[in-house]
N, C-alpha and C positions, 0 to 999 in steps of 0.2 A: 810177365813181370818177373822181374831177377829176386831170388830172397833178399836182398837186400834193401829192394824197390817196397818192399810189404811192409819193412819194419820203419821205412822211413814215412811211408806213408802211416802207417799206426803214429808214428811221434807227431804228424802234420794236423791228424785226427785228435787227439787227448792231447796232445802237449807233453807228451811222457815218454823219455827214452827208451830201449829196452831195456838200459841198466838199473832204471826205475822200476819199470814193472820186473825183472827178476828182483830187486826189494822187495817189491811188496807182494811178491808171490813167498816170498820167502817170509814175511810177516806172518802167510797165510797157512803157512806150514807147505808150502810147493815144491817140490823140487826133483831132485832124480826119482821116477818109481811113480811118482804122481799121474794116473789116469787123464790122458787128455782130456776126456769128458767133461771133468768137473774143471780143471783150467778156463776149459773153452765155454762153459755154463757163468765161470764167474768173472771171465771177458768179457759176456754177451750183456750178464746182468748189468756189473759196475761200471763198463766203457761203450759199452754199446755198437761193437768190435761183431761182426759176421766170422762165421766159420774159418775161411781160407785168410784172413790175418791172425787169428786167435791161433791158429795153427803155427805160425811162425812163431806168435811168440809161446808156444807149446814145446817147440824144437827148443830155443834158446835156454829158457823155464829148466828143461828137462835135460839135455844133453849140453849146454854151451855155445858158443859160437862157430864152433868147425862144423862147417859144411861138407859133403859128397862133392868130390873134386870134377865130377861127370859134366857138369852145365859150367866149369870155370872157365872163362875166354874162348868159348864155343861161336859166341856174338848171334847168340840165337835172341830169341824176346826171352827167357827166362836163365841168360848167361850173366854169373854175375862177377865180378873181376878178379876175387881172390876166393881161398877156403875159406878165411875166416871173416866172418860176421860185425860190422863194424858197431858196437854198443851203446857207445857212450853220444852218442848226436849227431845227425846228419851235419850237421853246421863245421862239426870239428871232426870231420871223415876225410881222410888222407888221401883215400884213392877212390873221394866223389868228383 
């Protein structure tokens, strides 16, 4: 599954983009420096989000939306189109 594939399916799951949850991670005092641990503890609790999604949005949370260019237009199962990470909703994604 492509990074991109994780965070859409997180939005399909909650109903919450990723631009939402870096809000309200950022509510929560989250952001660059932030331990994944406790990100992916308080994914698990309030969304109900398993490790390997809570993780992507840990990347985002933490680092932004640029991705490792290594899996871009590979067309592997976990190739995903561009470096950067489309935020704001699957619905209004350019290069879904």
């Amino acid at each position: 599954m492509s990074f991109q594939a994780y965070l859409d399916n997180i939005e399909d799951k909650t109903g919450l983009t990723p631009r939402a949850f870096i809000a309200k991670a950022d509510e929560k005092g989250f952001g660059p420096g932030t331990k994944a641990g406790e990100i992916v503890a308080w994914l698990g609790d309030d969304y109900g989000l398993g490790r390997g999604h809570a993780m992507a949005l840990v990347h985002v949370i933490t680092k932004g939306p640029q991705i490792d260019g290594k899996h871009v237009g590979t067309g592997t199962a976990h190739s995903d189109k561009t470096d950067t990470l489309w935020l704001d909703g699957k619905a209004s994604n350019p290069n879904a």
